[in-house]
C-alpha positions as CSV (number, residue, x, y, z in Angstrom):
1,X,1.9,-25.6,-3.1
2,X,2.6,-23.1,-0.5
3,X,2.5,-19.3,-0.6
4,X,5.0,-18.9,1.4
5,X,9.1,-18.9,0.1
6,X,11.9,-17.6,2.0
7,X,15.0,-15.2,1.1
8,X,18.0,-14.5,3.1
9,X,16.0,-16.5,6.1
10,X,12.8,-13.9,6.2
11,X,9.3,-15.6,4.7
12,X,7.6,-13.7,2.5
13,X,4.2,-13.7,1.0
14,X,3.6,-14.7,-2.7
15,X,1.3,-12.4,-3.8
16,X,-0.6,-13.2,-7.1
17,X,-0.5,-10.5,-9.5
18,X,-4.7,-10.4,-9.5
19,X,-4.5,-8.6,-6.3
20,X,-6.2,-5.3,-6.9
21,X,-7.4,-2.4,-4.2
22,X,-10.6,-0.5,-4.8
23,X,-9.5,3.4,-4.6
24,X,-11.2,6.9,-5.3
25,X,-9.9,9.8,-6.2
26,X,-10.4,13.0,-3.7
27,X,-10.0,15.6,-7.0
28,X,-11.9,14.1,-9.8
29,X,-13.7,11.8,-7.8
30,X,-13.3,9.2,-10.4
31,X,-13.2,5.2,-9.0
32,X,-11.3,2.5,-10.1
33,X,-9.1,-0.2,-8.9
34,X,-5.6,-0.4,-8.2
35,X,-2.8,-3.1,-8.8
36,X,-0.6,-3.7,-5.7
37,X,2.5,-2.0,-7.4
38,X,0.6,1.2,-8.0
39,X,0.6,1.7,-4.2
40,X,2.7,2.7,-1.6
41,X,2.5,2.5,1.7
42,X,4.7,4.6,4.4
43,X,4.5,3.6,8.1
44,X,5.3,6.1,10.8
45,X,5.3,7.0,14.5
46,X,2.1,7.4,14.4
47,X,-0.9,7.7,13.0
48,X,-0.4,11.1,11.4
49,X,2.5,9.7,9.7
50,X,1.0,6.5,8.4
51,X,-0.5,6.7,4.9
52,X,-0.5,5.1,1.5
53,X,-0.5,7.3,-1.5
54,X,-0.5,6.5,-5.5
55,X,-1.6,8.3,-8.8
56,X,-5.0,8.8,-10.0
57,X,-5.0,6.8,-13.4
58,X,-7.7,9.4,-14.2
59,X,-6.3,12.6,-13.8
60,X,-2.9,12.0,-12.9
61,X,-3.4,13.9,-9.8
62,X,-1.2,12.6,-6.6
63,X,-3.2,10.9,-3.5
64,X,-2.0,10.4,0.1
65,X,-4.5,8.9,2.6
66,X,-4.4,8.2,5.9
67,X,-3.7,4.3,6.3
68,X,-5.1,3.0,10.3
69,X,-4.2,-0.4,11.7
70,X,-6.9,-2.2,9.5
71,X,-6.0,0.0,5.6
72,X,-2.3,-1.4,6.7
73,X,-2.7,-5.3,7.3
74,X,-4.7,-5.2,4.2
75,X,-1.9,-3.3,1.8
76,X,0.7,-5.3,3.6
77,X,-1.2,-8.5,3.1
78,X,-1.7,-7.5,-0.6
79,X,1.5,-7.1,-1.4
80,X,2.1,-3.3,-1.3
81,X,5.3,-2.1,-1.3
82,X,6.2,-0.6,2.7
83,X,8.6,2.2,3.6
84,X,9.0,2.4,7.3
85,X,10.0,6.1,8.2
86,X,11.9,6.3,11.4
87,X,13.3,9.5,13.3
88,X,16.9,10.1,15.1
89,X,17.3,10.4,18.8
């Protein structure tokens, strides 16, 4: 069985839903782990504009963290949901 399908000609990645992140929160500083869906990621310009961000499941408080080139393969690879940002010319 592959893990692969396709939709409107672009392959995309089945992701089981067992995929979970390990995460901390930066105001309670409670850890716990994440399901793919309680994620998102938005990828920028650069790296100032590239982060991931969710709600602590602790405190309710809201997270955004810097995501580098590694943080984004693995979220993308994972299954998180992506939101390319682009700016006008």
């Amino acid at each position: 069985m592959s893990n692969m399908s396709v939709v409107s000609g672009v392959p995309t990645v089945v992701v089981p839903d067992s995929v979970r992140f390990k995460a901390a929160c930066p105001d309670c500083r409670e850890r716990f782990e994440l399901a793919a869906g309680a994620i998102r990621l938005a990828v920028g310009a650069s790296r100032r504009t590239t982060f991931y961000s969710f709600t602590c499941p602790e405190c309710g408080a809201a997270v955004r963290k810097p995501a580098g080139e590694r943080i984004v393969e693995l979220l993308t690879c994972g299954g998180v949901r992506t939101l390319r940002l682009h700016t006008s010319l």
